[in-house]
C-alpha positions in Angstrom: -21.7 -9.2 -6.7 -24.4 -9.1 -3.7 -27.2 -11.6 -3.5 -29.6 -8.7 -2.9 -29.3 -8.5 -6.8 -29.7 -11.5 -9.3 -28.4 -10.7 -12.6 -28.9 -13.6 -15.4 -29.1 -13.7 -19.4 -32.0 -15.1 -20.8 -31.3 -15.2 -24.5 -31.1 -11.8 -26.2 -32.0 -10.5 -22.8 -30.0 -9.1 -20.0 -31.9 -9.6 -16.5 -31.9 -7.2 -13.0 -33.9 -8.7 -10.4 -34.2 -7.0 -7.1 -33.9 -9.5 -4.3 -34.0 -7.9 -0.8 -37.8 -9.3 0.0 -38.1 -8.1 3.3 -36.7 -4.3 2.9 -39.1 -4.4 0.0 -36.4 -4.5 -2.3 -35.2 -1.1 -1.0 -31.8 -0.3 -2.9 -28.0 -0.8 -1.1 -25.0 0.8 -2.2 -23.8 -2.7 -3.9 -26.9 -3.3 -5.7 -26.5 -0.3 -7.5 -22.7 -1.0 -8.1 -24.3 -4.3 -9.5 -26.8 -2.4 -12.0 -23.7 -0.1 -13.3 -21.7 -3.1 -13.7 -24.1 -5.0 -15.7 -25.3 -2.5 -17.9 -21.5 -1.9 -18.4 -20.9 -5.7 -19.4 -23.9 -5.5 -21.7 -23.3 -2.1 -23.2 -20.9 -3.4 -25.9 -22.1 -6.7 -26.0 -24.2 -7.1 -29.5 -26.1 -10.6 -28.4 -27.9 -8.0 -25.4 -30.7 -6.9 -27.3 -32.9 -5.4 -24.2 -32.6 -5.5 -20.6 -35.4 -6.2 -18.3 -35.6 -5.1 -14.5 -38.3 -6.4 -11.8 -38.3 -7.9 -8.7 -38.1 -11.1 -6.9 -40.1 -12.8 -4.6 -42.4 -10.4 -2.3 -45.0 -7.7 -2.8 -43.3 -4.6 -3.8 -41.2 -4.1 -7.0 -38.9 -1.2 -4.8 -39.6 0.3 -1.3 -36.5 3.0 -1.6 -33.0 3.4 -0.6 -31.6 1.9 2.6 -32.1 4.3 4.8 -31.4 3.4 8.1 -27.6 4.1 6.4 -28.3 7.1 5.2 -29.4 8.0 8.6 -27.1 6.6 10.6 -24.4 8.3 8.2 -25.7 11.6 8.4 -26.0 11.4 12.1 -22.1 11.2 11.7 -19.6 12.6 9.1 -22.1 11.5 6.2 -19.2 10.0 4.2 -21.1 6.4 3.3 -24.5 8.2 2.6 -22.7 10.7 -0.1 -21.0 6.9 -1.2 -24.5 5.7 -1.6 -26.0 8.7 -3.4 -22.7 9.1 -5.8 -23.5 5.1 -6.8 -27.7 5.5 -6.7 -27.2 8.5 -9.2 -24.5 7.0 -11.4 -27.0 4.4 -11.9 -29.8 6.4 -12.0 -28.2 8.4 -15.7 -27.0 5.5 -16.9 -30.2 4.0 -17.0 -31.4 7.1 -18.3 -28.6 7.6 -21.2 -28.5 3.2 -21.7 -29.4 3.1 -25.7 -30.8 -0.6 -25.4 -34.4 -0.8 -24.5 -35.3 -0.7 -20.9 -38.4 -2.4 -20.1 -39.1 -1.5 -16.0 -41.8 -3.8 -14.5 -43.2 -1.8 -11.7 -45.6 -4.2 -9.8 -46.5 -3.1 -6.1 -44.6 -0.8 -4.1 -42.7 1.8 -6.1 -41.5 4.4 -3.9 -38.6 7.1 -4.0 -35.2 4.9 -5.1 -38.0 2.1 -6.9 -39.2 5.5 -8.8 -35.2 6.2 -9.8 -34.6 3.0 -11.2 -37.7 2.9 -13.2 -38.2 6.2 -14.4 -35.4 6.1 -16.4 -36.8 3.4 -18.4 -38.1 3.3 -21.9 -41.2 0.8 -21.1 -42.4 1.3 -17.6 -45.3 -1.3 -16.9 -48.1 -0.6 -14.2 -50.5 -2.9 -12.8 -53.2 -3.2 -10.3 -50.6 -3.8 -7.4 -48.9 -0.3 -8.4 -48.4 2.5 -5.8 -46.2 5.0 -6.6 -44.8 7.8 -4.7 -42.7 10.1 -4.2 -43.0 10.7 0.3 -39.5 11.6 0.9 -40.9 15.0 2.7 -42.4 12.6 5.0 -38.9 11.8 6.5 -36.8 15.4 6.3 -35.7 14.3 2.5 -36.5 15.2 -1.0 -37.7 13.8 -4.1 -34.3 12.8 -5.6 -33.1 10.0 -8.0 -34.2 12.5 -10.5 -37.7 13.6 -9.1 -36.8 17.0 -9.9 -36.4 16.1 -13.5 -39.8 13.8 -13.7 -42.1 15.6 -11.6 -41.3 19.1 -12.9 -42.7 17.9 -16.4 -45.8 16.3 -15.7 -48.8 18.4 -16.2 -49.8 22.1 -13.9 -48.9 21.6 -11.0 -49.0 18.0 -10.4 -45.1 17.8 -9.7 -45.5 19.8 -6.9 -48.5 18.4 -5.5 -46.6 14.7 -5.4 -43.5 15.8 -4.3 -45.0 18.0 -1.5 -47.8 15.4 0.0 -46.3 12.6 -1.1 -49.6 10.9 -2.8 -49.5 7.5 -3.7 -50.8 7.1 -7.3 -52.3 4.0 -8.2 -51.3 2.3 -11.8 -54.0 3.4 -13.3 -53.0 7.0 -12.2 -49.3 6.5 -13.0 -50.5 5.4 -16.7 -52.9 8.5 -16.8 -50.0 10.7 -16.1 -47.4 9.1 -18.1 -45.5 8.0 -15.4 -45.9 4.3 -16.9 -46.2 3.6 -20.9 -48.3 0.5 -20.2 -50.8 -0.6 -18.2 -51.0 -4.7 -17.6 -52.8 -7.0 -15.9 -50.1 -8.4 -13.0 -51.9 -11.9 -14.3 -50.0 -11.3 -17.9 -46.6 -10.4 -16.9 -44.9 -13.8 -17.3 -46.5 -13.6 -20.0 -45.2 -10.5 -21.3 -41.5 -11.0 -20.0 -41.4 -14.3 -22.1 -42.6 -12.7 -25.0 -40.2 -9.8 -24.5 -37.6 -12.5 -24.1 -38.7 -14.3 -27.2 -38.6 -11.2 -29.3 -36.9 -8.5 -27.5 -37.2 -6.3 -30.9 -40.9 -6.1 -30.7 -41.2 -4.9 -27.0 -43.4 -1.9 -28.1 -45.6 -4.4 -30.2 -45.8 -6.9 -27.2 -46.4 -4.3 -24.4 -49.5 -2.7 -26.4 -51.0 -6.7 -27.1 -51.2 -7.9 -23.8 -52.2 -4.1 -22.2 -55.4 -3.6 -20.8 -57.8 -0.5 -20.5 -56.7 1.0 -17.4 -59.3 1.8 -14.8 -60.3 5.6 -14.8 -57.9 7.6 -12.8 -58.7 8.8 -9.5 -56.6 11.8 -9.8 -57.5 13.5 -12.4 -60.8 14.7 -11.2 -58.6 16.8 -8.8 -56.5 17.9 -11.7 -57.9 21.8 -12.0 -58.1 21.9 -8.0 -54.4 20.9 -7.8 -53.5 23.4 -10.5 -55.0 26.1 -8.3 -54.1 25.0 -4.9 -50.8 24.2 -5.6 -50.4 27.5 -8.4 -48.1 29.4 -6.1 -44.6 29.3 -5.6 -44.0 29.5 -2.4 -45.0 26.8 0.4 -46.3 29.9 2.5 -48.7 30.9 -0.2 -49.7 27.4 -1.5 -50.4 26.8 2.7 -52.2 30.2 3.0 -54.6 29.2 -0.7 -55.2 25.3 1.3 -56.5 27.7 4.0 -58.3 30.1 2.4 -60.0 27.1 -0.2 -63.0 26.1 2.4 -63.5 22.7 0.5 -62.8 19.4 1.8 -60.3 17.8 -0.3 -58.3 21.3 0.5 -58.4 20.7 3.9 -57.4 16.9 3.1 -54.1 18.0 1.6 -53.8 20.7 4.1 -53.8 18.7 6.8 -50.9 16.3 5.1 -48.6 18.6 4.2 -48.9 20.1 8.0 -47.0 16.6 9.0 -44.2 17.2 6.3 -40.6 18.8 6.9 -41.3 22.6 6.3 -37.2 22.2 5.0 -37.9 19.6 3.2 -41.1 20.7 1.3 -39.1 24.4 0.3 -35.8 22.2 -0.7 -38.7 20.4 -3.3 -40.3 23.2 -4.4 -36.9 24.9 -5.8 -35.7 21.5 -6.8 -39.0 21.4 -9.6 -38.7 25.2 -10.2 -34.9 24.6 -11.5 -35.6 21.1 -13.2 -38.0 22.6 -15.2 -34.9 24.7 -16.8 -32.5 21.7 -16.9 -31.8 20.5 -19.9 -29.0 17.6 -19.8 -30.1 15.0 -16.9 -26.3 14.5 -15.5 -27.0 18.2 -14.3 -30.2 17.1 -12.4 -28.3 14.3 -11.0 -24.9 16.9 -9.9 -27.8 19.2 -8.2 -29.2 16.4 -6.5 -26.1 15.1 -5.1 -25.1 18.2 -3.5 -28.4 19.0 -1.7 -28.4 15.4 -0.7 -25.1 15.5 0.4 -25.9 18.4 2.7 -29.7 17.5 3.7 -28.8 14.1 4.6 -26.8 15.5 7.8 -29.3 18.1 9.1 -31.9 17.5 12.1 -34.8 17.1 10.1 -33.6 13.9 7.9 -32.2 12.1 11.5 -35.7 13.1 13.2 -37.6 12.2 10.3 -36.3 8.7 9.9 -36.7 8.1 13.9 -40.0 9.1 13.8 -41.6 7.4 10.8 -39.0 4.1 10.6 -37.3 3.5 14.3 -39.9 4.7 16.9 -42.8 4.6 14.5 -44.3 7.4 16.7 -45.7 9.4 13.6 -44.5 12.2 15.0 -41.7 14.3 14.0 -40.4 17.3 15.8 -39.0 19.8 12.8 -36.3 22.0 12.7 -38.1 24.1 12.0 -41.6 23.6 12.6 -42.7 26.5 10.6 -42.6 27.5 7.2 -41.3 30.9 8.1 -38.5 29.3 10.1 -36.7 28.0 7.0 -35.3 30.6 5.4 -33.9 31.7 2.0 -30.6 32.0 3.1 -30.7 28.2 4.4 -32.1 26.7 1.1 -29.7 28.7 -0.5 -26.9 27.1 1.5 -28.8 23.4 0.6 -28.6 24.3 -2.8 -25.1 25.5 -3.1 -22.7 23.6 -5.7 -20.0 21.6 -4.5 -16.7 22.1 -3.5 -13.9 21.8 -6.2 -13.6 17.8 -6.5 -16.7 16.7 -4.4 -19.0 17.2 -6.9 -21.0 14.2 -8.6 -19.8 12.8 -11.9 -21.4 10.6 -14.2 -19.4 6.8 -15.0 -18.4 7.6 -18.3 -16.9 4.1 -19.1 
């Protein structure tokens, strides 16, 4: 068991507390092993009534995946970053198919592999301190851990809008868009965990007492501009309608999704197109494997890493740096299933 994950019982209650401060709490391969385990060892175990996961010490409930390994992997053969995915995304459906009440507190940060392990949950408490995002484009990636399952049924077009700019929503906006089931004050989570603790049957009872009316959510007053801007389906047209709009907040999200991975932003766009039509979530997590397996080793995931998280220089050089450059035929490729016996499978202990 790794240190980077403290996992205790409190009474009825089984315990996951991301402990990796400074990364932000960003997710290794062994903390994941460390979720599947426990939820394994609590699975049959009656006197496990509910399982709660937060964070340590330090501002951010979960920053990510490591990926300075993931880079440096798919710079070479790519063999420890498909390791890592293969663990993330075990983890990430059993939390999804666990039948004991998850409650997921996510207080600060809550970013791409934080989003995976919360999603999943029954009870997913905002606060104040919540930002949440999706930015993987940012970096020559994709929404994964299941984005294309989540973000393909919120509401219009508000999947694609997240998953191609990235936006960080607030708690309040996560609440609004059902991304969380509660909004708390981060003052009353003690609070709450104790009483969840205390009475791990009436979660749903002790969620909605010590909620709090959630300020009003930015986002929505952009709501019927991102269901027109972002109506098309094709990141050519949805560029050429950001162009053609005139209006500021247009030119706003124009001018972000001009700094994301032309790759990256198609590779989303299909990934929300199909998820809408997937039905069983361990097929979401099988696609997701193999495009990750095969977009972790090309340029734009390397570049995108050493722009944004080693040189910090902000700026990327794409391969390509055009939508038009990234063809059908190459998203095609990306999206190809797996070879016979590379494929991703589920831990059906």
């Amino acid at each position: 068991m790794t240190q980077d994950l403290i996992v205790t019982r409190e009474g009825p209650v089984g315990r996951l507390r991301l402990n990796r401060p400074k990364a932000i709490h960003a997710l290794t391969r062994d903390m994941c092993d460390g979720v599947l385990a426990a939820l394994e060892d609590w699975r049959g175990d009656l006197s496990v009534e509910a399982v709660i996961i937060d964070h340590a010490e330090g501002r951010g409930f979960c920053a990510g995946g490591d990926i300075r390994l993931l880079a440096e992997s798919g710079a070479g053969d790519g063999e420890a970053a498909r390791g890592f995915f293969h663990s993330e995304y075990r983890m990430n459906h059993r939390l999804f198919t666990y039948a004991k009440p998850i409650v997921a507190f996510m207080d600060g940060i809550t970013m791409g592999g934080g989003v995976g392990i919360s999603a999943p949950a029954r009870f997913r408490v905002a606060t104040e301190n919540t930002r949440f995002a999706m930015p993987e484009t940012g970096i020559g990636l994709f929404p994964d851990v299941g984005g294309g399952w989540y973000l393909s049924r919120l509401p219009g077009r508000m999947g694609e809008f997240l998953a191609l700019t990235g936006h960080r929503l607030d708690g309040a906006e996560a609440y609004a868009l059902g991304l969380a089931t509660h909004y708390l004050s981060s003052s009353t989570l003690d609070q709450a965990k104790a009483a969840i603790i205390a009475a791990p049957q009436d979660i749903a009872a002790t969620l909605d007492r010590l909620s709090t009316p959630a300020p009003d959510a930015k986002i929505m007053a952009h709501a019927a501009d991102i269901d027109r801007l972002f109506a098309a389906d094709t990141l050519e047209e949805i560029i050429a309608t950001l162009e053609a709009d005139g209006g500021e907040w247009a030119a706003q999200q124009l001018a972000v999704l001009r700094t994301k991975s032309p790759q990256s932003c198609k590779v989303s766009l299909r990934l929300l197109r199909e998820g809408r039509l997937t039905t069983d979530f361990a097929d979401e997590m099988r696609r997701e494997y193999g495009i990750a397996s095969r977009v972790v080793q090309r340029p734009d995931f390397v570049e995108g890493v050493r722009a944004l998280i080693v040189d910090k220089d902000n700026a990327p050089r794409w391969n390509s740096a055009t939508p038009e450059g990234v063809t059908d035929t190459m998203i095609d490729h990306i999206f190809a299933p797996m070879p016979e016996g590379q494929a991703w499978t589920p831990d059906d202990r």
